[in-house]
N, C-alpha and C positions, 0 to 999 in steps of 0.2 A: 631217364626214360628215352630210351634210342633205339631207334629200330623199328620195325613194320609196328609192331603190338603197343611199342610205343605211345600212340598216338591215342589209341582206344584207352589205354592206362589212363590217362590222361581227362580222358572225356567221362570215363569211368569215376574216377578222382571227382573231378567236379560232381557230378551227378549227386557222390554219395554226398560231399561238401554241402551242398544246396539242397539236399533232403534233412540232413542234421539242423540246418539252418532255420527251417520252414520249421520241423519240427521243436527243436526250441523255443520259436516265436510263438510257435500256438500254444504249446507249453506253459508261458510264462504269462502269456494272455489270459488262460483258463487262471492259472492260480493267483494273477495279481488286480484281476478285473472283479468291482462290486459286484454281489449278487441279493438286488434288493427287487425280485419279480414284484410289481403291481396288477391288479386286473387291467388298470390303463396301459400298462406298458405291456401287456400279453395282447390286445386289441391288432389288428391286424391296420397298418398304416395304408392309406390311399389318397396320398397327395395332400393331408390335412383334412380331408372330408370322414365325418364319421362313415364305417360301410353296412352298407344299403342292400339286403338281398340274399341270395344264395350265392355260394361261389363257382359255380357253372353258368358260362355262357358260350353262347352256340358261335361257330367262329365258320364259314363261308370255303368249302375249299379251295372254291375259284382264287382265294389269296397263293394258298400253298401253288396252286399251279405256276400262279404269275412267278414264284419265288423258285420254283424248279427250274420253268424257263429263262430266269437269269442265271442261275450258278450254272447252266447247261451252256447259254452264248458266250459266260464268261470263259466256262473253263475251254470254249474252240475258240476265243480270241487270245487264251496264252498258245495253242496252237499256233496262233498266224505270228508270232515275234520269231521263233525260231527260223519258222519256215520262210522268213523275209530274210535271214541273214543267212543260210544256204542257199538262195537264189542267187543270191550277187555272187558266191563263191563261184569262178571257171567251172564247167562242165555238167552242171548239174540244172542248169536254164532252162531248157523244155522238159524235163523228167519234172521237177517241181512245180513249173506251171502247171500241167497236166493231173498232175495228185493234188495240187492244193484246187483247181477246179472243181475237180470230182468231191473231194471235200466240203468245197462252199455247195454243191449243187446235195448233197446231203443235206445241208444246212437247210436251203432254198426247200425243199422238199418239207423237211421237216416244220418250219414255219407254215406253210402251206395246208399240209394238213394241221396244226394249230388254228391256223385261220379260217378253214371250212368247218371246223368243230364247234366255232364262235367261242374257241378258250381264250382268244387275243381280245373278246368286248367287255367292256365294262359295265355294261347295262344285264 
């Protein structure tokens, strides 16, 4: 396997290798695993606690907000690695200061209005 196409053969190869794999295992899971259903073992497990209830509960969105606004600061702090290691590179020193300001001042903004909306309170 040589050459441009090479390498994709290759990745390709594995792929189908570790799909045969996966599927063998389930495979052989299904046909060599007991199948003795109980009413107790069809019970729906909760930590050892019999369950109690209906299976709806109302869930707050203000969580999901909290959790947007993390995967959102996270994914502009893999932003700032790169753009810390083009800074140090010659020539590029005030062009990347200037874009990465503008940048954080999006950020700043952004929070900003989060925090006059009172989506940052926990009360």
């Amino acid at each position: 396997m040589h050459g441009y196409f090479g390498a994709y053969g290759l990745v390709a190869l594995l792929l189908v290798v570790g799909a045969v794999f996966v599927t063998v295992a389930l495979t052989a899971n299904r046909l060599l695993r007991p199948a003795r259903p109980t009413p107790q073992k069809l019970l729906t497990y909760e930590c050892g606690v019999d369950p109690v209830g209906g299976g709806w509960a109302q869930s707050y969105v203000r969580y999901y907000v909290f959790t947007f606004l993390y995967v959102v600061f996270a994914v502009d702090a893999v932003f700032l690695f790169p753009w810390a290691t083009v800074f140090a590179a010659p020539g590029f020193g005030v062009a990347t200061l200037v874009e990465m300001f503008v940048f954080l001042g999006f950020l700043a903004v952004g929070i900003l209005y989060a925090w006059r909306k009172g989506v940052l309170s926990w009360a």
